[in-house]
C-alpha positions in Angstrom: 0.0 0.0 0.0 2.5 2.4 0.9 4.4 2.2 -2.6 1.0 2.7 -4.6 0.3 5.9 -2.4 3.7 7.0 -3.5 2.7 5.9 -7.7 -0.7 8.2 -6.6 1.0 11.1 -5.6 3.4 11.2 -8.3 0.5 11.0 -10.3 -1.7 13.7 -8.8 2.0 16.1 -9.1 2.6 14.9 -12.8 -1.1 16.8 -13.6 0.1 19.4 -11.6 -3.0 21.0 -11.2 -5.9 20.9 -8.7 -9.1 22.4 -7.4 -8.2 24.4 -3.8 -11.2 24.8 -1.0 -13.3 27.5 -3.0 -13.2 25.2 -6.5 -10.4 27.7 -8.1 -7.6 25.9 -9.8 -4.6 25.4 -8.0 -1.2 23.8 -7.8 -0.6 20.5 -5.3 2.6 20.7 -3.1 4.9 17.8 -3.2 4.9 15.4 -0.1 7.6 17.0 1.2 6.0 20.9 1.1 2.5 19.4 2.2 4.0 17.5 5.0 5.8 20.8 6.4 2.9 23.4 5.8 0.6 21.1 7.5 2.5 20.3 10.6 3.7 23.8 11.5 0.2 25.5 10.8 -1.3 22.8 13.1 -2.8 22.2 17.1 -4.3 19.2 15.8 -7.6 20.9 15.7 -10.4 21.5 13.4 -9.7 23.9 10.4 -11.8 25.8 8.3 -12.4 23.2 5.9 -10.7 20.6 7.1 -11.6 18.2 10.3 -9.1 16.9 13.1 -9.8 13.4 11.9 -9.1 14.1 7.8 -6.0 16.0 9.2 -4.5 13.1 11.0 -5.4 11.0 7.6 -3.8 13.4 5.2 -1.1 13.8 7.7 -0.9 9.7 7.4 -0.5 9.3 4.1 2.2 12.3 3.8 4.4 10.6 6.4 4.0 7.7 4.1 5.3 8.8 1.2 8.2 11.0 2.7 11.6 9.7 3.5 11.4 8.7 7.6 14.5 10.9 8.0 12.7 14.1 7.0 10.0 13.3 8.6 12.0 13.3 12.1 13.6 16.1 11.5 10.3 18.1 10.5 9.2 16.9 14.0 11.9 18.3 15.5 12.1 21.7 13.7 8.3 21.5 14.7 9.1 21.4 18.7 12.4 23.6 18.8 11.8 25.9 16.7 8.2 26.7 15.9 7.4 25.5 19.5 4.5 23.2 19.2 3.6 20.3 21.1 1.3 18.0 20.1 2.0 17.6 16.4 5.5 16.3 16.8 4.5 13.5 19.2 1.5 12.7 16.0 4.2 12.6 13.9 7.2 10.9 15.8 4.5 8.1 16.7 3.1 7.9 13.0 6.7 7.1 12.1 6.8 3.9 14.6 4.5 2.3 12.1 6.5 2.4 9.3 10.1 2.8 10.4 12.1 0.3 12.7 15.8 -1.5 12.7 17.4 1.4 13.7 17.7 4.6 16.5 16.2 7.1 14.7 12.6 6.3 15.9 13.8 6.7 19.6 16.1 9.6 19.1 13.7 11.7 17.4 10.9 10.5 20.9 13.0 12.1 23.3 14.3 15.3 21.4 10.6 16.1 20.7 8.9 15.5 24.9 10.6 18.5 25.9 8.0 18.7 28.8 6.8 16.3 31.4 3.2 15.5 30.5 4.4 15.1 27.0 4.9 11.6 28.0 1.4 10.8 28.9 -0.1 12.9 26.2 2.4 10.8 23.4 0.9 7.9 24.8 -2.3 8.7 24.9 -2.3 9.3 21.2 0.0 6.2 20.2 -3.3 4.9 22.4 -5.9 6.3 20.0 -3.7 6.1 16.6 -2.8 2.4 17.5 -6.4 0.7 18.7 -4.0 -0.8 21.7 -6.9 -1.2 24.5 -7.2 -3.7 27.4 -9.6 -2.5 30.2 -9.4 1.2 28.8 -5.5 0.8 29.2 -3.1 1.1 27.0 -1.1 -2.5 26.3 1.9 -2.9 24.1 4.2 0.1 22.9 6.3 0.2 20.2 10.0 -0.9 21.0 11.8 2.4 19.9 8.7 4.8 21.1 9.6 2.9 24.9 13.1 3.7 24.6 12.8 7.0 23.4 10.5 7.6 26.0 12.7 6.0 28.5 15.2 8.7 27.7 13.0 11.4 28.2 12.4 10.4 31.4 15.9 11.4 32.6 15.4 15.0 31.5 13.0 15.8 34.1 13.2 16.3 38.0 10.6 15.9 40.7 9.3 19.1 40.2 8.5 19.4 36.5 7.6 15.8 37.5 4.5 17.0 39.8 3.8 20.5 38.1 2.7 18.1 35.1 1.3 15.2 37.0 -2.2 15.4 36.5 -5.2 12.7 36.7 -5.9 11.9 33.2 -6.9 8.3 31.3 -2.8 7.6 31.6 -1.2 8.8 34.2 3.0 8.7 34.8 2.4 6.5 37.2 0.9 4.4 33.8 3.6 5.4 31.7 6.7 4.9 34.0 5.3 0.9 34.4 5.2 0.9 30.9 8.3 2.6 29.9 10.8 1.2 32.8 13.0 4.2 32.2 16.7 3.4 34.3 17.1 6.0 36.6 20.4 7.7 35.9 21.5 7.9 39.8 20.0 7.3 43.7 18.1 10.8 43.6 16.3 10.2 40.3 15.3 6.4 41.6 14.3 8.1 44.6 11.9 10.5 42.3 10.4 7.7 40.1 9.5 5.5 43.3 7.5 8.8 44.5 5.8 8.7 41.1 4.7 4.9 41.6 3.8 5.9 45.3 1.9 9.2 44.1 3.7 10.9 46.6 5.2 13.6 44.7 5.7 16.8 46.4 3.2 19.7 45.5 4.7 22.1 43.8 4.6 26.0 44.1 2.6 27.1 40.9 0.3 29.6 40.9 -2.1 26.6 40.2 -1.6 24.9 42.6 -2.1 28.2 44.9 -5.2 29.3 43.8 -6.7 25.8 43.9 -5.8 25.7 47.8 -7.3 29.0 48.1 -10.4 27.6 46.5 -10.7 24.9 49.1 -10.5 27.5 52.0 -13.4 28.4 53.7 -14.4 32.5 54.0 -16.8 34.0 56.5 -17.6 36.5 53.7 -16.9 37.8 49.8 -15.0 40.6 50.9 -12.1 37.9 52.9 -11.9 36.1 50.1 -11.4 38.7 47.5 -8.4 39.9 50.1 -7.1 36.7 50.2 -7.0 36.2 46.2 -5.2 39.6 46.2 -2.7 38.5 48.5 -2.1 35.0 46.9 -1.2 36.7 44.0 1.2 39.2 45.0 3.0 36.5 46.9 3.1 34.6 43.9 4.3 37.7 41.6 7.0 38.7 44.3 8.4 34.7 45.0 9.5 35.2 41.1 8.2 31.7 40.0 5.4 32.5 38.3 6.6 31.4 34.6 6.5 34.1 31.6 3.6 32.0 29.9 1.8 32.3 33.2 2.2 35.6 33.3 1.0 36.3 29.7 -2.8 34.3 30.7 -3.0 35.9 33.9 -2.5 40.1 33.8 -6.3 40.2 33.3 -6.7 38.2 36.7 -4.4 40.1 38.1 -5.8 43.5 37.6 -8.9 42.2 38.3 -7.4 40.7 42.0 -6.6 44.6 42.5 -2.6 43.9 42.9 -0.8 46.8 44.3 0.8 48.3 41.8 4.5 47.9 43.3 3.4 44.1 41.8 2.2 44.8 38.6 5.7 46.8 38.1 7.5 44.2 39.1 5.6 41.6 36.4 5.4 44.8 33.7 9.5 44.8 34.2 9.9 40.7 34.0 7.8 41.3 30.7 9.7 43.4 28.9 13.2 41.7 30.0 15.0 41.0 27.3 16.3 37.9 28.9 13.0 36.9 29.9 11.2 37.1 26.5 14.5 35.7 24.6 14.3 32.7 27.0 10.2 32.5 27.2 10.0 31.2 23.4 6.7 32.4 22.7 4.6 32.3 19.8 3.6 35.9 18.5 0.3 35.7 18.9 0.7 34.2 22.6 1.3 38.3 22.9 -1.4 39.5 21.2 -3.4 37.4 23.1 -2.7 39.0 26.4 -2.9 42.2 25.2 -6.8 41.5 23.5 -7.3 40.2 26.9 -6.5 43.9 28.5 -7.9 45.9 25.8 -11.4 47.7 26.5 -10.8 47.2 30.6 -11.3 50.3 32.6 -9.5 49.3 35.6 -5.9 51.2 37.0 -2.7 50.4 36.3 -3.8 48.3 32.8 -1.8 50.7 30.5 1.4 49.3 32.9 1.0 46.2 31.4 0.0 47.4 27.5 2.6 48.8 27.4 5.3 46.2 29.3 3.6 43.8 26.2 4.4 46.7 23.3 7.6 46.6 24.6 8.1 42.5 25.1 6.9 42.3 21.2 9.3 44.9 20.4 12.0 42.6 22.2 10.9 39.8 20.6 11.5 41.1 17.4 15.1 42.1 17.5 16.8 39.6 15.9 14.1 39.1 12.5 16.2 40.1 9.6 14.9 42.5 7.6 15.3 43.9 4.4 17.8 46.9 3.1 16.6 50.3 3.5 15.6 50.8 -0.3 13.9 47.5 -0.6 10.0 47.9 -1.9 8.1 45.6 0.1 4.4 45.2 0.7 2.8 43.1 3.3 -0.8 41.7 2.6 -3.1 40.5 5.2 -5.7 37.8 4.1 -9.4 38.5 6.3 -11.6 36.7 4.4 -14.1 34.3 6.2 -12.1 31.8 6.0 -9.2 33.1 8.0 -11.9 33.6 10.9 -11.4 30.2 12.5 -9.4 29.7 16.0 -6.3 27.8 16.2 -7.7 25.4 18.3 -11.4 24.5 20.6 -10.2 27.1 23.2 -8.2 29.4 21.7 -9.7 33.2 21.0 -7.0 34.0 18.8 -8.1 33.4 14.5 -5.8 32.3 12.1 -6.1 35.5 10.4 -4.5 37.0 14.0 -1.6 35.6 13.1 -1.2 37.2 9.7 -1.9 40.5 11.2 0.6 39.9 13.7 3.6 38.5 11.6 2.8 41.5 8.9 3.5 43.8 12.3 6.4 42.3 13.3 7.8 42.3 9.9 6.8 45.7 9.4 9.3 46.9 12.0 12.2 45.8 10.0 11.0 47.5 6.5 12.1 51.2 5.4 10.0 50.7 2.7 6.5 49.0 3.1 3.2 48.9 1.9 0.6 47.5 4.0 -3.1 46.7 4.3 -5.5 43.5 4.4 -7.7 42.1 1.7 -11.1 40.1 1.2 -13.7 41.2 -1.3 -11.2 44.3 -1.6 -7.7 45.4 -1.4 -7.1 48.0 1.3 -3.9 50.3 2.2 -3.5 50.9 5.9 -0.5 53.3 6.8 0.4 52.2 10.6 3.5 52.7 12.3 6.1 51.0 12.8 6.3 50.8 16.4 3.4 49.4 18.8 2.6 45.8 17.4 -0.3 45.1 19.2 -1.7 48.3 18.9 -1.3 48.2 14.5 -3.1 44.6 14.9 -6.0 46.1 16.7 -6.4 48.8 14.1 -6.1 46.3 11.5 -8.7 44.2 12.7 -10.9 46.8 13.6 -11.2 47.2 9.6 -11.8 43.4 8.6 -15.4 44.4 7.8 -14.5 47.1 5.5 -13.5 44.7 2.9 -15.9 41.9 2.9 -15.1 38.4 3.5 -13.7 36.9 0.0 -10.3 35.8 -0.9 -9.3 38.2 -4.1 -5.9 38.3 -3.5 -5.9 39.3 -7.2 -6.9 43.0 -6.6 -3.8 43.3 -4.2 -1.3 42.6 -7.6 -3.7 44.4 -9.7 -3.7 47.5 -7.8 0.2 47.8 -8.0 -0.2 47.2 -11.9 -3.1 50.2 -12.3 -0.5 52.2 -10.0 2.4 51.1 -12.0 4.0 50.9 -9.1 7.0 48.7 -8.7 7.6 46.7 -5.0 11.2 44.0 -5.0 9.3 41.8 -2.6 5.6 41.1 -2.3 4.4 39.0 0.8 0.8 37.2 1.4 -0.2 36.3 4.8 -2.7 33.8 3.7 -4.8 30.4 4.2 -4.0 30.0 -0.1 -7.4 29.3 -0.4 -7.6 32.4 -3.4 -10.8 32.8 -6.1 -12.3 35.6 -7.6 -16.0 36.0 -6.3 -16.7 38.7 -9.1 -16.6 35.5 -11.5 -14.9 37.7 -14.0 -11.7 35.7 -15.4 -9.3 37.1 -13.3 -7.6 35.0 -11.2 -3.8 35.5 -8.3 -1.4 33.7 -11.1 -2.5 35.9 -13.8 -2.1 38.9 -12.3 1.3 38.2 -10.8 2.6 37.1 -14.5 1.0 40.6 -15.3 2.8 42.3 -12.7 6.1 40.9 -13.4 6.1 41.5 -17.1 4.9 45.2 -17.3 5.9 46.4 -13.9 8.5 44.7 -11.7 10.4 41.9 -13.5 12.9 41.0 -10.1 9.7 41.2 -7.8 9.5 38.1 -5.8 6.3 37.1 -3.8 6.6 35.2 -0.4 2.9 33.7 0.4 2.7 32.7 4.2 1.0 29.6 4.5 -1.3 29.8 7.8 -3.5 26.8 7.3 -2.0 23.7 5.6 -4.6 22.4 2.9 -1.5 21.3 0.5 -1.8 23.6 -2.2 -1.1 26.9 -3.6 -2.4 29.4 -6.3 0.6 29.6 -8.4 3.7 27.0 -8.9 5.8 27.4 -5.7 9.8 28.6 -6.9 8.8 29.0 -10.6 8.2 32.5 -11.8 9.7 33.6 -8.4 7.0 32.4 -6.4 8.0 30.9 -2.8 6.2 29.2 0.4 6.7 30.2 3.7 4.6 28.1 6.4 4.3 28.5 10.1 3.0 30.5 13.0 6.5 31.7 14.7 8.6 34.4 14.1 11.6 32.0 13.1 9.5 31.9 9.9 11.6 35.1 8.9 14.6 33.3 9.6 13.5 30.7 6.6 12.5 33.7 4.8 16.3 35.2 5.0 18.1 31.6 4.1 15.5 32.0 0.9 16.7 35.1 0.2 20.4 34.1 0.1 19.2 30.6 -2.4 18.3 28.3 -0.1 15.5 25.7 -0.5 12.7 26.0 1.6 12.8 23.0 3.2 16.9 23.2 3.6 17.0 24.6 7.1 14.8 21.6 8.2 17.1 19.1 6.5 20.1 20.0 8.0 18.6 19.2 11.6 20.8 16.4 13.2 19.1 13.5 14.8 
């Protein structure tokens, strides 16, 4: 089976063409290009037109007909450097189906659980992806999955242990049965004996704080809103409240009424450099916080806006830009399609994260166009300082141009203004058509644009989403794909720029 899926593919690529989302023709990706959009433009979660379940199918069949070694190394370039979780443990345990007689199986397991519960939650998807069930437990385990797991084991200590031991349908007690990791010395053995006795010690998180205040009885409202107030400034000044912690909670904060000596001292570990190099966080983890503080008449909440401007600010030091007299133009796709969240919880859209990438690129360009486009193309002079604040504004227009995807009007507007740009870049879901039925169509009016207007222009599209194909033939005609909600997207975007193949930086990973 897996050599005919391989004959399909190469099939379905010889045509070259397909039909994208909206019926418009389009161009598939190979395995390889499919395989990386999809993972790093994934929570394993429902998209806009595509299902959890078809995802983990598609992602399947990918893994099938891609050679095992990229596939590991996309898993890891998927956990170190994008920072997601739970599509590198999809695809490390996908592999253990296919792959076996040598290490690389194991090796890529423990580079990818970079966090304690990653164990259970790896095996409680090798649970679902495998059928393995005996009394609602999970039996057998694949013999390099075990040993890479085994080695993870030895990267935590017995308080990452706790913080992440929580009563699920496998628990580490479960897994460390299963696994039989070797402890590495006496204090480690001592550690995994307190997992099989449960008798980890409780760890200091604001979690586990504010659930022992919530067991506490109060004689009235008024003790236990003090109480809340002082749980969290003993949290904030005991520094070991964690930067992602800090991120989800400044609305409870402000709303617990924390002096403000507090709130200074969590507005300065914000915007420490140190602290938001070492944090890792998405972009939009930002923007998130700050939507969360927006609209909130309360004191003290522009501390923290602007301790977040300033974090983003921080966070975008070290994106290369482009020379001061490069012509670049940043488009922002808000058609309805980009309004789906990134997972069943999240409040942030997919077309959040095109907003915010645009921003943070915007800071590093001398000479930028920008705007956003659905039914219509429209310019938006921001700034380029004050991320979060330029998103807002942006968003605050997504109305204004209706809810298609003709990405077309963008290029045709720079034809009609004759106006030449030396790099164009899409922040986009690729699902592009013309709703005005006309004839136009993105491919046409790019090969229009670089024959009358700019003949070195070179467009970047942004894959956000991951269906697996694209309006125009990726690196033909100067076209390129970009995929992936981090800021280490611009990074990819440099080695491009120099003549490197997209998927080059991903290959060279060592495993």
């Amino acid at each position: 089976m897996r050599f005919n899926l391989k004959k399909l593919i190469a099939e379905e690529l010889a045509h070259g063409t397909v039909l994208n989302h909206e019926g418009e023709k389009a161009y598939a990706l190979d395995p390889e290009m499919e395989l990386y959009s999809a993972v790093v433009t994934s929570f394993v979660s429902n998209k806009f037109y595509e299902g959890s379940a078809q995802f983990i199918l598609r992602i399947r069949k990918l893994i099938d007909a891609c050679d095992p070694l990229f596939v590991a190394q996309l898993a890891v370039y998927a956990r170190e450097k994008m920072y997601l979780r739970s599509i590198p443990l999809v695809l490390v345990t996908e592999l253990a189906k296919i792959h076996n007689g040598d290490t690389l199986v194991s090796n890529t397991t423990a580079r990818v659980v970079a966090r304690a519960d990653e164990i259970t939650e790896l095996l409680a998807y090798y649970q679902m992806a495998n059928e393995r069930f005996k009394a609602k437990k999970l039996n057998r385990l694949s013999r390099q999955i075990q040993k890479g797991l085994a080695m993870a084991f030895n990267k935590f200590d017995e308080y990452q242990f706790a913080k992440y031991n929580r009563k699920a349908s496998i628990t580490l007690k479960d897994a460390l049965f299963l696994v039989h990791p070797k402890a590495k010395d006496d204090k480690q053995q001592a550690v995994f004996n307190k997992i099989v006795e449960e008798s980890l010690a409780v760890p200091y998180t604001w979690e586990t704080e504010l659930s022992a205040l919530g067991q506490q009885s109060f004689t009235n409202e008024k003790e236990k809103v003090r109480a809340i107030k002082n749980t969290w400034e003993l949290l904030i000044m005991s520094g070991k409240i964690g930067y992602m912690a800090l991120l989800r909670n400044l609305r409870n904060m402000l709303m617990a009424n924390v002096h403000k000596d507090c709130l200074e001292v969590v507005a300065q570990h914000l915007a420490n450099p140190q602290a938001v190099r070492k944090s890792k966080q998405l972009p939009f983890r930002f923007l998130a916080a700050y939507n969360e503080l927006i609209g909130l008449k309360l004191r003290h909440t522009n501390l923290l806006i602007n301790a977040l401007e300033r974090a983003v600010m921080i966070s975008a030091e070290n994106i290369p830009g482009f020379a001061p007299d490069t012509r670049v133009l940043l488009a922002s796709d808000v058609s309805g399609s980009m309004y789906m969240p990134l997972s069943k919880k999240s409040k942030i859209y997919c077309y959040d994260v095109g907003l915010m990438l645009s921003m943070l690129l915007q800071t590093k360009c001398h000479k930028v166009v920008t705007g956003i486009f659905g039914d219509r193309w429209m310019q938006v002079d921001l700034p380029n300082k004050n991320v979060l604040h330029n998103v807002q504004k942006l968003k605050s227009l997504n109305g204004k141009v209706g809810y298609s995807t003709n990405a077309y009007l963008v290029i045709e507007s720079l034809i009609h203004q004759r106006k030449p740009m030396d790099k164009v870049l899409f922040f986009t879901d690729l699902q592009m058509w013309n709703s005005r039925r006309d004839g136009n169509t993105f491919k046409q009016a790019w090969l229009n644009y670089k024959s009358q207007i700019a003949p070195k222009a070179k467009l970047y599209l942004f894959d956000l989403a991951g269906y697996g194909n694209t309006p125009l033939r990726v690196e033909k005609n100067d076209v390129y794909l970009i995929a992936g909600w981090s800021d280490k997207v611009f990074a990819m975007l440099e080695a491009m720029e120099n003549g490197a193949d997209a998927l080059e930086s991903i290959k060279q990973i060592e495993l």
